[in-house]
C-alpha positions as CSV (number, residue, x, y, z in Angstrom):
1,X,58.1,140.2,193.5
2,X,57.5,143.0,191.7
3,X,54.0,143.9,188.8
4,X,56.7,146.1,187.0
5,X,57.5,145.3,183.1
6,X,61.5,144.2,183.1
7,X,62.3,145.1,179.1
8,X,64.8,143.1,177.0
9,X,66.5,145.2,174.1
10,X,68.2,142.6,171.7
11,X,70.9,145.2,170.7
12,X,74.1,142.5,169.2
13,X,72.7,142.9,165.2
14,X,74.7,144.0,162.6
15,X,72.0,145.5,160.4
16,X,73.7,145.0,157.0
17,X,70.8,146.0,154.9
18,X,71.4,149.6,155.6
19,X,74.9,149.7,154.4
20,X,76.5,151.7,153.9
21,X,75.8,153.6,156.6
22,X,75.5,151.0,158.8
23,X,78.3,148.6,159.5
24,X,79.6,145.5,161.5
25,X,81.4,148.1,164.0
26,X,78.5,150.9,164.4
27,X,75.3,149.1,163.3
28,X,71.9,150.4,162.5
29,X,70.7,150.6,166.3
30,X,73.8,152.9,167.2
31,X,73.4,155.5,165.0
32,X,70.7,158.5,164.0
33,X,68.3,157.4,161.3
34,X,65.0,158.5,162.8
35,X,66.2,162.3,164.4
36,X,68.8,163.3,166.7
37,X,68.7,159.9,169.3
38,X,70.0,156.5,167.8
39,X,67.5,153.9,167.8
40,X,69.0,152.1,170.5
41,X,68.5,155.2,172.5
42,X,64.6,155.9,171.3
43,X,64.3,152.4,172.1
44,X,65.5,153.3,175.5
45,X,63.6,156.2,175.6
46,X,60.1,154.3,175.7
47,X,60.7,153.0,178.6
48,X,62.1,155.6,180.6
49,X,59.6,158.0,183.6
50,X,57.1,155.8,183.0
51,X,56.1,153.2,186.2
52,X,55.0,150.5,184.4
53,X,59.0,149.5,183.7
54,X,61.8,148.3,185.6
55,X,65.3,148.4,184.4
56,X,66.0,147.3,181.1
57,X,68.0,144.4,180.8
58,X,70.4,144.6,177.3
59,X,71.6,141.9,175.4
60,X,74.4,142.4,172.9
61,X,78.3,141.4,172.3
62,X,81.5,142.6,173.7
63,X,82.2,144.8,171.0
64,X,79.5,147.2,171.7
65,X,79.7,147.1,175.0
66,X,80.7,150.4,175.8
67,X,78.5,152.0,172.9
68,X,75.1,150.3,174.6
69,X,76.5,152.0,178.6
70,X,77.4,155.6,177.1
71,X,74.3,155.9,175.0
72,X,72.2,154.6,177.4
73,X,73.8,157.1,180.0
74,X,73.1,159.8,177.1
75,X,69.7,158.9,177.3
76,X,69.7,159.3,181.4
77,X,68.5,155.7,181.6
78,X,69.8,153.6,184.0
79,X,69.4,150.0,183.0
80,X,69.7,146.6,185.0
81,X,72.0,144.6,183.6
82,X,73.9,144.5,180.2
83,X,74.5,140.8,179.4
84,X,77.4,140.0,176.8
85,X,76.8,137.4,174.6
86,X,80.2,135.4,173.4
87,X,78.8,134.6,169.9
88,X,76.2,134.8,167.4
89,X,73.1,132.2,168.3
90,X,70.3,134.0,166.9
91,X,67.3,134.9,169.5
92,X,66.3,132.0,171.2
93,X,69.5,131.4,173.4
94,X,69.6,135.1,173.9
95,X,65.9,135.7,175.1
96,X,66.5,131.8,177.4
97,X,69.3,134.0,178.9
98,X,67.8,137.2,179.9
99,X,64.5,135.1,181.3
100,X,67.2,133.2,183.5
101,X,68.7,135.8,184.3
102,X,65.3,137.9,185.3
103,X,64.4,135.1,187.2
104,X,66.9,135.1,189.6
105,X,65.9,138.2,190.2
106,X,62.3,138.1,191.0
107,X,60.1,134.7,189.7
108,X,57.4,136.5,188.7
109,X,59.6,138.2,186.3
110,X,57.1,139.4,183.3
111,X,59.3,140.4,180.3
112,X,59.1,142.7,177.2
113,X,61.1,141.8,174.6
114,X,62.3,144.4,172.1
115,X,64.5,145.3,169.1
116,X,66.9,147.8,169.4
117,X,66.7,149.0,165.6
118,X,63.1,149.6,165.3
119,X,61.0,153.0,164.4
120,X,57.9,153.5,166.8
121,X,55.2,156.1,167.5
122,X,55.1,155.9,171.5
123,X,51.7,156.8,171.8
124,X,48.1,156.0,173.3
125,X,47.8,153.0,171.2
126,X,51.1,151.5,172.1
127,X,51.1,152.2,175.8
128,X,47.1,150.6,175.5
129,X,48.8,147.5,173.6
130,X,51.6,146.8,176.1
131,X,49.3,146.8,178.8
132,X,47.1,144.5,177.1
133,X,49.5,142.2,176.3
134,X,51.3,142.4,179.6
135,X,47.7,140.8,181.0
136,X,47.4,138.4,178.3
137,X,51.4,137.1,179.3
138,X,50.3,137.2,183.1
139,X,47.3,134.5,182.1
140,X,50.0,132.4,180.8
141,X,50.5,132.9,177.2
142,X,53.6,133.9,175.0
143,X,52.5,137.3,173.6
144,X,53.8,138.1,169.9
145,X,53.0,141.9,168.9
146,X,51.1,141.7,165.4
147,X,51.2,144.5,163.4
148,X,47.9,145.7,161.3
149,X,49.8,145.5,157.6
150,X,49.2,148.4,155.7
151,X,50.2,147.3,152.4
152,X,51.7,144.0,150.5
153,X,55.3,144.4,152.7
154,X,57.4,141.4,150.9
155,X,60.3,143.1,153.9
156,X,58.3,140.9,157.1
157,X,56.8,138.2,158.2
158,X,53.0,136.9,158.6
159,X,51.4,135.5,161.3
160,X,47.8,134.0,161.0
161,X,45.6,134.8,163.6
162,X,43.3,132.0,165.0
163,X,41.1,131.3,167.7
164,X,40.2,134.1,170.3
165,X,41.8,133.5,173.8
166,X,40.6,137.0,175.3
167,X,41.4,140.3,175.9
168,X,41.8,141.1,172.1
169,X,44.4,138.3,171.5
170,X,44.0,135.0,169.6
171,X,46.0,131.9,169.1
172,X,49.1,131.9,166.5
173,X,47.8,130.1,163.5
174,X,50.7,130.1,161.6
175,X,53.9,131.7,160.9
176,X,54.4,132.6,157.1
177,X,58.4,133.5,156.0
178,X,59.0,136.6,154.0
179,X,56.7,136.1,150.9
180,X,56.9,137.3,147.1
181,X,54.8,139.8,146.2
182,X,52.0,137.8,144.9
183,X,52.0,136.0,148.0
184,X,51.8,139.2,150.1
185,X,48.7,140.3,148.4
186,X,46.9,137.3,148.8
187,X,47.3,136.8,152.1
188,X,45.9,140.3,152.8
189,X,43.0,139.8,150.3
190,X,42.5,136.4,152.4
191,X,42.5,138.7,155.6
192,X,43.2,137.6,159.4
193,X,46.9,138.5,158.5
194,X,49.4,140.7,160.5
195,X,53.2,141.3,160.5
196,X,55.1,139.2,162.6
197,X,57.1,142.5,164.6
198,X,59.5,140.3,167.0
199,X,58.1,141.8,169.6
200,X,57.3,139.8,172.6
201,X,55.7,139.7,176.0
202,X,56.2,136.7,178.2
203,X,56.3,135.3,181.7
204,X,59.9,134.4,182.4
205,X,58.9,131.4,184.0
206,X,56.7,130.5,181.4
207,X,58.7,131.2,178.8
208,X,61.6,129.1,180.1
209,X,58.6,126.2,181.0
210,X,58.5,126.1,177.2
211,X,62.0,126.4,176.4
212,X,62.9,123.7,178.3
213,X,59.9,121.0,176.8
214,X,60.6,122.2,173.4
215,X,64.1,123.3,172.5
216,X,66.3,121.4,175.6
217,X,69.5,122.4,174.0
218,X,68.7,126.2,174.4
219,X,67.6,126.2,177.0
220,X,70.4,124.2,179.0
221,X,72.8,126.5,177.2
222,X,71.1,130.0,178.4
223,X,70.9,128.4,182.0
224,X,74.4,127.5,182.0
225,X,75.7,130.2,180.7
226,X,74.1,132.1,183.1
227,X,75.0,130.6,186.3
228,X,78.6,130.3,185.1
229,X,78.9,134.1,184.2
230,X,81.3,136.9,185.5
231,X,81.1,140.8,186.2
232,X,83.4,142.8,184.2
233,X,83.3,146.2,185.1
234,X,79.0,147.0,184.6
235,X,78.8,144.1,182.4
236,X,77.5,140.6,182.2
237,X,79.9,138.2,180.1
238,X,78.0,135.3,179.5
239,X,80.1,132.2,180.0
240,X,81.1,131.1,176.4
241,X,81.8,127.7,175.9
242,X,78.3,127.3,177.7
243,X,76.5,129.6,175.1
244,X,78.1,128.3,172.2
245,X,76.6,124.8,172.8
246,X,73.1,126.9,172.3
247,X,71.5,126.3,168.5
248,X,71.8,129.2,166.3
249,X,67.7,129.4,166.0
250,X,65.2,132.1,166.0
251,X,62.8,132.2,169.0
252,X,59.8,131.7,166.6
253,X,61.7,128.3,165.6
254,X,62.7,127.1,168.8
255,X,59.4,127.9,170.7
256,X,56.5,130.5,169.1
257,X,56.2,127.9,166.0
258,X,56.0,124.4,168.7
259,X,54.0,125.9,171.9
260,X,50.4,125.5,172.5
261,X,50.6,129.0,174.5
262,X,51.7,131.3,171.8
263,X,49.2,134.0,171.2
264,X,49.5,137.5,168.9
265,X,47.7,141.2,169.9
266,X,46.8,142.5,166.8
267,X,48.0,146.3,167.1
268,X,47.5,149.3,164.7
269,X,50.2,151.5,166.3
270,X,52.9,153.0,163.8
271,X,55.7,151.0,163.2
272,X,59.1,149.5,161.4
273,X,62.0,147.8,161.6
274,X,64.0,149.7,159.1
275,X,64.9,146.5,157.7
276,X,66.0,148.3,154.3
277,X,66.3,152.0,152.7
278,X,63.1,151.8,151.7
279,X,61.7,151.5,155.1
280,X,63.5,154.3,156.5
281,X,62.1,156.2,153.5
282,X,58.8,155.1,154.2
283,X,59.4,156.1,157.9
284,X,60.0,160.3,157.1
285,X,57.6,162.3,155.9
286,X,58.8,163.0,151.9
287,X,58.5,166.5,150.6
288,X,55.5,167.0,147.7
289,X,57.3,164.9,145.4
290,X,58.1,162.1,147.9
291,X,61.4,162.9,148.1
292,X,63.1,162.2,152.0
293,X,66.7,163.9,152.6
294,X,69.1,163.2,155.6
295,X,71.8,165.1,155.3
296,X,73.1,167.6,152.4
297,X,71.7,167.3,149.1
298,X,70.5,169.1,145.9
299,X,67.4,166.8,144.2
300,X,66.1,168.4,140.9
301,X,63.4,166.6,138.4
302,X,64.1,164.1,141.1
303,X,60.7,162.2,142.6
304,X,60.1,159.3,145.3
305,X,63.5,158.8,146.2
306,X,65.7,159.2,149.1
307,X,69.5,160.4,149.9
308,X,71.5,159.9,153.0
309,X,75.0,162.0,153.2
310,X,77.5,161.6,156.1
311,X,80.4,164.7,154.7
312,X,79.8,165.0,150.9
313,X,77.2,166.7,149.1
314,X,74.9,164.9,146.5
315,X,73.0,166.3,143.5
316,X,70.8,163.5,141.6
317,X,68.9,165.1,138.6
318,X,66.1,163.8,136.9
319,X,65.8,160.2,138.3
320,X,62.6,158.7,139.8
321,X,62.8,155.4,142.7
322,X,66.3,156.1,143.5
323,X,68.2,155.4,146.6
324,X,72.0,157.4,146.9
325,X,73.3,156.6,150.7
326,X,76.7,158.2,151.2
327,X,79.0,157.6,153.5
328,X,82.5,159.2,154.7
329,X,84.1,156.1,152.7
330,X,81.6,154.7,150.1
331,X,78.3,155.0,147.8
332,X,75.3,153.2,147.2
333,X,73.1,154.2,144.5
334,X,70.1,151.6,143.8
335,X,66.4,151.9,143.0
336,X,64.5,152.6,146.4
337,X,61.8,149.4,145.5
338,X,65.0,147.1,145.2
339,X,66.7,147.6,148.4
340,X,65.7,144.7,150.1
341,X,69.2,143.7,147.8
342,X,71.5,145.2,149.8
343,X,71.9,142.5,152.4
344,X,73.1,140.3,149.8
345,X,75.5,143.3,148.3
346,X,77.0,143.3,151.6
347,X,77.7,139.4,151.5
348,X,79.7,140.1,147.7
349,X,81.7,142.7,149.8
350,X,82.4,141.0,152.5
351,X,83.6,138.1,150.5
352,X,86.1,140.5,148.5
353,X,89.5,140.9,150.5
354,X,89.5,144.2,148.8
355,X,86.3,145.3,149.5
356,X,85.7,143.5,153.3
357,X,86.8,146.4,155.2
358,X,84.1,148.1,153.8
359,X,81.4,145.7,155.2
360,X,83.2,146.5,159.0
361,X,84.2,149.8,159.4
362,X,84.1,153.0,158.8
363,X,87.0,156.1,158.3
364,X,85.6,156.9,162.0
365,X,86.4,154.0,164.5
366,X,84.4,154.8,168.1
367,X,85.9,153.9,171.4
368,X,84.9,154.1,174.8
369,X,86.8,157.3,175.2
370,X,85.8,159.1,172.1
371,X,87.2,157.7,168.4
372,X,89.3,158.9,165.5
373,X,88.7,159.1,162.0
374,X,91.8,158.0,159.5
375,X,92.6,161.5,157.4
376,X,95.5,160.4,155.3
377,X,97.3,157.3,154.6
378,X,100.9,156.1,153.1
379,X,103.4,153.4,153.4
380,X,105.6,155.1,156.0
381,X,102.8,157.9,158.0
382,X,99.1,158.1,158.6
383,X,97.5,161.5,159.9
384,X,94.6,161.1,162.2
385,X,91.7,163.2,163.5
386,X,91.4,162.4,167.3
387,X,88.4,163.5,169.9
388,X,88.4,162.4,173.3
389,X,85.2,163.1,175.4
390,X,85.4,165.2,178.5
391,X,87.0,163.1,182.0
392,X,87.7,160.7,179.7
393,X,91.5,159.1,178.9
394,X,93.3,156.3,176.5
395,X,95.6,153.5,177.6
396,X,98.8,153.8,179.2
397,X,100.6,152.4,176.1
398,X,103.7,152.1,173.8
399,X,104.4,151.2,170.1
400,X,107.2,149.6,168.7
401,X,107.4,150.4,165.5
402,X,105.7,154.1,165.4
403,X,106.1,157.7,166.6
404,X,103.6,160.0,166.9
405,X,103.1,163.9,166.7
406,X,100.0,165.3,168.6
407,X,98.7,168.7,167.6
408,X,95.9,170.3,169.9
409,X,92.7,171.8,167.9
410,X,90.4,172.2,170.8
411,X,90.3,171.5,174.0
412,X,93.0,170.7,176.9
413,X,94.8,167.8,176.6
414,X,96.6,166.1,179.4
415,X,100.0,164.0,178.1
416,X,102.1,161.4,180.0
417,X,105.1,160.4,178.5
418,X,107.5,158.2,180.2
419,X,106.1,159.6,183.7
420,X,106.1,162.9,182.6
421,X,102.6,165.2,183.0
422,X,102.8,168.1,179.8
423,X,99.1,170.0,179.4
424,X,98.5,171.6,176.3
425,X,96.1,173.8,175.0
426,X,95.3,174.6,171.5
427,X,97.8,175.0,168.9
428,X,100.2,173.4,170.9
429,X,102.3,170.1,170.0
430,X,104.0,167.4,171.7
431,X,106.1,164.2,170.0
432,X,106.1,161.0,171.2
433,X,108.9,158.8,170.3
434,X,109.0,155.3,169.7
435,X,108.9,153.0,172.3
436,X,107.9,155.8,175.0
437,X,105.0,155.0,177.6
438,X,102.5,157.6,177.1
439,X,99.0,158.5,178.0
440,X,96.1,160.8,176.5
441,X,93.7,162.4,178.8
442,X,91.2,165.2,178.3
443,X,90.8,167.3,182.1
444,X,88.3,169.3,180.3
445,X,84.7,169.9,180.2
446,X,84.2,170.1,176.6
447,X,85.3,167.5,173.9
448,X,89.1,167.3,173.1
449,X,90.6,167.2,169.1
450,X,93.4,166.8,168.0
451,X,95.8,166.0,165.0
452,X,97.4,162.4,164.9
453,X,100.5,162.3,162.7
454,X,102.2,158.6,163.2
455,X,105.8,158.0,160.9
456,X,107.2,154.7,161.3
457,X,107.6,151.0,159.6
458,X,104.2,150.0,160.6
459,X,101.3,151.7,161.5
460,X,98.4,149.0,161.9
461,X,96.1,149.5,165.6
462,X,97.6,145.8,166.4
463,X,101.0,148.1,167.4
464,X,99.4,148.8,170.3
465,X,100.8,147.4,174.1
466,X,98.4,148.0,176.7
467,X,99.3,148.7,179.9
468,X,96.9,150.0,182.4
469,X,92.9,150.9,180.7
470,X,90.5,152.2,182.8
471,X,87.6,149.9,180.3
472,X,89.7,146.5,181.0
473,X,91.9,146.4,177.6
474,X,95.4,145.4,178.7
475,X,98.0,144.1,176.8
């Protein structure tokens, strides 16, 4: 048994109010909102040199598998487990699963249960909270973090604060949904309020105690899943037609809303979610007009707004509440106070055949090896921009309907073709014709570019044949 913190970081959300920066493929917790470290990885970051941790455990889905190891090796932290989950259930099943999971490992298992997509100030106050609340979970209750509100937010929850059960916590009165704004400002003229921030702190054993009075199917579901799971390479795959029996429920449904053993810390340290742009607006300090820009931009007349720019410069004139978020492939341009709409922007987009791929991707796809980004398009050839991270290498594969040209910008690259080793260097070319076995490997110590010309009948990523993959993708 260990008195060490084991941290869960629910990091399988999609984060579509932040489109469209943020999509299905690369959501919100994967990429740089808040400075130069994704969320995922300031997340991360929290927890790391400090002794009152263990190893984080990570709970997110196969597709950003490989995202959650590399940054979280970016970050130098090395984390306990990363469990897979085969489908979308919401949090109860997933927070079931890591406490069975933790208590295989040690029954006295106390658990910290974070987002991955949040904005916090790591400071005295928080440190002070999470050992509070780590005391208040070891006495035996289910410890919701409340956050002192600041302001009418209509963006979070409420949770009532009742009767005093020590240490600075009290029992969960109520849970109140996202309200109007008329509702917001009563309840914080009524007082004895805070922000519901979905983050927890509970005994394992406990917890699961309660999961399994309260919300049986759950909690059958997480356990099975568990005990039927299987390694792949460092990860966990939960077994899925044990976890897709689980209800697609919130925690706060399934147990904080039933229990008699839920209790909330009130807390005053900074934080967000970053639920919408206005949040991350809110986050940054704005200039003297309250003006926040990310990226490259030209604001004149311009006054408590906020621009994003991934590639393209913007230049917004004499506009006031205004949100312009550009990305390598499309625009939004909305007032700041409405962007709590963008969520349900997303879901019109989505619905839209011509418009879904929007909603998923973006012109830069990232793989475990490195990514591309599509340059130019046409019925019969499609140039890419390819980078390939030092040590790293793609597939053995062939294509049956494509050739390829590879042109060398930077970097070594290593080529097989058909059992043949060619290294070039830059400004160098190699073709690959169609139907040939071929490889891509960077021997280098710094990142490898290159050119991507394909010319053939079909060019879609499904004209791919697997053959050996060093990250388990064959076929």
């Amino acid at each position: 048994m260990t008195n060490k913190i084991v941290p869960v970081i629910l990091a399988g959300g999609q984060g579509t109010r932040l489109w469209p920066m943020s999509r299905s493929s690369r959501p919100k917790q994967f990429i740089e909102l808040m400075g130069d470290r994704s969320l995922f990885q300031q997340t991360l970051e929290r927890l790391g040199g400090s002794a009152r941790y263990g190893a984080p455990i990570v709970l997110t889905n196969a597709e950003y598998r490989f995202v959650v190891a590399e940054q979280a090796q970016d970050a130098g932290i090395e984390l306990g487990a990363i469990l897979l989950e085969p489908a979308s259930r919401n949090t109860a099943v997933a927070i079931a699963s890591a406490a069975y999971y933790a208590l295989n490992q040690d029954e006295g298992a106390v658990l910290h249960i974070l987002a991955s997509d949040h904005a916090i100030a790591a400071d005295a106050a928080y440190y002070d909270a999470v050992n509070t609340a780590e005391a208040v979970a070891r006495d035996g209750w289910l410890v919701t973090f409340g956050i002192m509100p600041t302001g009418p937010e209509t963006g979070y929850g409420y949770i009532a604060v009742g009767d005093a059960v020590g240490r600075g916590a009290s029992k969960v009165g109520q849970f109140v949904e996202k309200p109007e704004l008329a509702k917001a400002e009563a309840l914080l003229a009524e007082g004895g309020y805070v922000w519901n921030s979905g983050m927890f702190m509970l005994a394992a054993r406990t917890f699961i105690d309660e999961c399994e009075a309260l919300a049986p199917e759950t909690a059958e579901a997480a356990r099975r899943a568990v005990k039927l799971a299987k390694a792949d390479l460092d990860f966990v795959r939960l077994d899925a037609p044990a976890f897709e029996l689980a209800p697609n429920i919130s925690v706060d449904y399934a147990i904080f809303e039933k229990t008699s053993k839920a209790a909330v810390l009130p807390v005053s340290f900074e934080w967000s979610d970053l639920g919408a742009w206005d949040s991350v607006w809110k986050a940054h300090q704005a200039d003297a007009a309250g003006n926040v820009v990310l990226g490259s931009a030209l604001l004149s007349n311009t006054t408590n707004s906020m621009v994003m720019t991934n590639g393209v410069h913007v230049v917004v004139e004499g506009l006031n509440d205004i949100a312009v978020i550009a990305s390598e492939d499309a625009i939004f341009v909305g007032h700041l106070s409405q962007a709590q709409r963008v969520g349900a922007i997303v879901k019109s987009l989505k619905a839209d055949p011509a418009t879904t791929a929007l909603t998923e991707t973006h012109k830069t796809s990232y793989r475990p090896w490195g990514g591309y980004s599509s340059v130019l398009m046409s019925d019969r050839f499609q140039v890419k921009r390819l980078f390939v991270k030092p040590g790293k290498k793609l597939s053995l594969q062939k294509h049956y309907h494509r050739s390829e040209h590879w042109v060398v910008v930077k970097g070594t690259a290593e080529v097989t073709i058909d059992g043949i080793v060619s290294t070039l260097g830059e400004n160098q070319s190699i073709y690959l014709p169609l139907g040939c076995t071929h490889r891509l490997a960077n021997p280098g110590i710094i990142e490898l570019e290159l050119i991507e010309i394909q010319t053939g009948s079909y060019l879609g990523e499904d004209d791919i044949v697997r053959i050996e993959d060093d990250f388990g993708r064959i076929g």
